[in-house]
C-alpha positions, -999 to 999 in steps of 0.1 A, spaced: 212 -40 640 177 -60 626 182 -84 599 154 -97 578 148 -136 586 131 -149 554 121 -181 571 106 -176 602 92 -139 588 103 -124 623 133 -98 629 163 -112 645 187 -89 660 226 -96 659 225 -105 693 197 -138 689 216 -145 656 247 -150 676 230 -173 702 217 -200 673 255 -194 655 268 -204 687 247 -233 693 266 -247 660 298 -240 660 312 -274 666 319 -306 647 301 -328 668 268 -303 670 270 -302 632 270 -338 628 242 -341 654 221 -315 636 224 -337 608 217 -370 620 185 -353 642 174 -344 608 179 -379 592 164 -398 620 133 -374 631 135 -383 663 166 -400 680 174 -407 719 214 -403 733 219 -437 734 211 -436 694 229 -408 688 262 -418 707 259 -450 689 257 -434 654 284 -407 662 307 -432 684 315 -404 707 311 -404 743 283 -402 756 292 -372 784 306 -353 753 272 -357 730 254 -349 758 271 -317 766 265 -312 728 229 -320 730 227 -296 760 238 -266 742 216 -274 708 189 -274 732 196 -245 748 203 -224 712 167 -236 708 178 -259 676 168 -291 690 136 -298 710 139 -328 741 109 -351 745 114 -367 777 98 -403 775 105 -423 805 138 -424 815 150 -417 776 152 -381 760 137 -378 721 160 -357 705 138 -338 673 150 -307 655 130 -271 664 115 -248 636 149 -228 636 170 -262 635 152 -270 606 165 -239 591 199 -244 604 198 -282 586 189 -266 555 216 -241 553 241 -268 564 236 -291 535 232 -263 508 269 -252 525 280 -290 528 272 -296 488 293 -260 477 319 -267 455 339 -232 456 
């Protein structure tokens, strides 16, 4: 099955759609998404800070964003930039249009 992705103007099948849904489906990625998107560009100390979460458990979080290829790592130094990609972008935007719903 192909569907249509009005954003990126590529064809995703089921499968890739499942990999970014995946990378999502938890509180603490959501919340991450959403604070990458507020800040630009935020290292794991910043984000465990914000979050007040452990740092092992955001950075297991982080991990799979990355690898659902919804956030990009910029390694500088010893810290890691945390920056949404193209499709987190899209995933940010769908979030807060959800978020703001009122059915």
């Amino acid at each position: 099955m192909f569907i249509h992705n009005i954003f990126m103007g590529k064809v995703k099948t089921a499968k890739q759609m499942e990999r970014h849904l995946k990378g999502v489906s938890n509180h603490y990625r959501i919340e991450i998404l959403l604070l990458i998107a507020k800040e630009k560009s935020i290292t794991l100390e910043g984000i465990v800070e914000k979050i007040k979460a452990n740092e092992k458990t955001i950075g297991e979080h982080t991990r799979r964003l990355f690898q659902a290829g919804l956030i990009n790592k910029n390694y500088k130094g010893r810290y890691v930039e945390h920056s949404l990609s193209s499709y987190g972008k899209t995933f940010v935007s769908f979030l807060k249009s959800f978020q703001n719903k009122s059915n």
